[in-house]
LUMTORGU-483668 format. One record per residue (C-alpha): x, y, z; residue in one letter. Coordinates in steps of 0.5 Angstrom, whole numbers, padded with zeros to 4 digits, always signed. Layout:
N
XYZa...
***
This chain:
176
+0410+0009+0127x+0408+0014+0122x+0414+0015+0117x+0414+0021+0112x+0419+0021+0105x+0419+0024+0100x+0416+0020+0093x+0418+0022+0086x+0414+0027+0082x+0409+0022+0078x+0408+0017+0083x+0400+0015+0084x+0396+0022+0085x+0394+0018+0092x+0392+0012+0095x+0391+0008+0101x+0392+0001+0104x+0391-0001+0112x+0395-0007+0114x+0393-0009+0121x+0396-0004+0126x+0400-0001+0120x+0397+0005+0116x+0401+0006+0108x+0398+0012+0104x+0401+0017+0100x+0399+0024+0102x+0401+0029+0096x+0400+0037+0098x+0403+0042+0094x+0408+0038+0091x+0411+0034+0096x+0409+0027+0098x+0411+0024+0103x+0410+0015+0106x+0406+0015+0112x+0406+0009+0117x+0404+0011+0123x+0403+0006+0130x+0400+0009+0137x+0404+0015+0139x+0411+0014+0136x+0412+0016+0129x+0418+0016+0125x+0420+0023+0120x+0425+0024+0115x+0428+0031+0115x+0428+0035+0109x+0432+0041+0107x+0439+0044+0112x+0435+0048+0117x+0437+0044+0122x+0445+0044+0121x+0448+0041+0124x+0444+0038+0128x+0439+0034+0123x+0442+0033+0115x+0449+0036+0117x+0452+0038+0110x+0457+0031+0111x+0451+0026+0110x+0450+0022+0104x+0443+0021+0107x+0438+0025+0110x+0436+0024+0118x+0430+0020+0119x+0429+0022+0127x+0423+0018+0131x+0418+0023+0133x+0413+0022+0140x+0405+0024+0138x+0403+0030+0141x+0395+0029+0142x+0393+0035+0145x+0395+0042+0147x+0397+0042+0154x+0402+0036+0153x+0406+0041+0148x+0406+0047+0153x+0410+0041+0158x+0415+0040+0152x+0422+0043+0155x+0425+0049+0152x+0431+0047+0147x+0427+0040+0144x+0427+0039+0138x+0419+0039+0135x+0415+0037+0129x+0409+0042+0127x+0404+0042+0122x+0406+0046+0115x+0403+0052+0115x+0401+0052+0107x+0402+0044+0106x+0396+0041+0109x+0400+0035+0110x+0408+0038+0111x+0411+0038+0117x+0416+0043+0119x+0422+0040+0124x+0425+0046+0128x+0427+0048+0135x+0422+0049+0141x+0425+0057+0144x+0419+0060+0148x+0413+0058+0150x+0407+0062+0152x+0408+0069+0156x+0415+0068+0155x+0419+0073+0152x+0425+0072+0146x+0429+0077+0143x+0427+0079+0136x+0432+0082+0130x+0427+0088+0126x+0430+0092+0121x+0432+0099+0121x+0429+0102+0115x+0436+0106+0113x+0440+0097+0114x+0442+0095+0121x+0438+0092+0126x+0435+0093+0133x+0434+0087+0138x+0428+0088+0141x+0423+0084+0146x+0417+0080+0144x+0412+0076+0149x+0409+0070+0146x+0402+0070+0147x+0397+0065+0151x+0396+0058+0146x+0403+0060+0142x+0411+0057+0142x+0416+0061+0139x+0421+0055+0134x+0426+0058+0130x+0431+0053+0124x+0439+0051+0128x+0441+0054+0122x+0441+0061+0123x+0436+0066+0119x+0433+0066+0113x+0429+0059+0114x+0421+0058+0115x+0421+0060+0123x+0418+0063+0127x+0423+0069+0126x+0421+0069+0119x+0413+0070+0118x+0411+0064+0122x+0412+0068+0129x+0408+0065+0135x+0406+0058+0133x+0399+0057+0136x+0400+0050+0140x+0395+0046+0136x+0400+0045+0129x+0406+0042+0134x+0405+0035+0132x+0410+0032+0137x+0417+0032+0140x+0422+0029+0137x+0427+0024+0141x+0432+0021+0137x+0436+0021+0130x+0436+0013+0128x+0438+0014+0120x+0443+0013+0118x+0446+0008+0123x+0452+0012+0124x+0448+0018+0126x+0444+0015+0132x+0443+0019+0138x+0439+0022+0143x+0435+0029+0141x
***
């Protein structure tokens, strides 16, 4: 299992213990650091911030969601991850963040994208994603880190894995 929360601002620069199967480091990368326990192909995420209301971190939970994620280990196995999924990708600027968005498109698939008129406004226009490329977008809507912002197509090597179930807080238990 690999399990990223966030530790406090001062907290040690970085270090490192291997007990067993069990792997605890601290990870710091453009201010964020995250806890990272990791065992075999399963690893477990704990989400930051609301781009993913309602289905992750609704805004009515005291506690962040900590979803279980399963590892993706190479490219073909996250073209076969199925449209609608929730993934889990390597942070475009953060070495070691992660991002946690919906998959939309895979490769030479078409979504429709908003582009902004130069008077306001806007047009729907059709974009095909290219070869090696997904398309995630925030449930949330615009405004967030997705491919609709300046992400655009990801390339399938920074999707980390897809996630299964939500299983922090108990309440919110489920099947993603």
């Amino acid at each position: 299992f690999t399990w990223h929360a966030k530790v406090p601002k001062g907290f040690s620069a970085m270090f490192k213990a291997r007990v067993g199967l069990f792997g605890i480091s601290a990870l710091v990368g453009g201010g964020t650091t995250y806890l990272v326990f990791r065992v075999g192909k399963l690893s477990l995420h704990q989400v930051e911030g609301p781009s993913m209301r309602p289905t992750l971190n609704p805004s009515d939970s005291f506690f962040r969601d900590i979803i279980l994620v399963k590892q993706i280990i190479n490219k073909e196995e996250a073209k076969n991850i199925p449209i609608s999924s929730v993934v889990c990708l390597k942070h475009p600027k953060l070495e070691k963040g992660y991002l946690v968005k919906r998959l939309i498109a895979h490769q030479n698939q078409a979504v429709e994208k908003y582009n902004k008129k130069p008077r306001g406004g806007a047009t729907q226009d059709d974009q095909r994603i290219p070869a090696g490329h997904c398309w995630v977008e925030s449930d949330a809507g615009p405004g967030y880190l997705d491919s609709t912002s300046y992400l655009g197509p990801v390339p399938y090597e920074k999707v980390d894995g897809q996630a299964l179930y939500v299983i922090w807080p108990p309440q919110r238990l489920k099947l993603l």
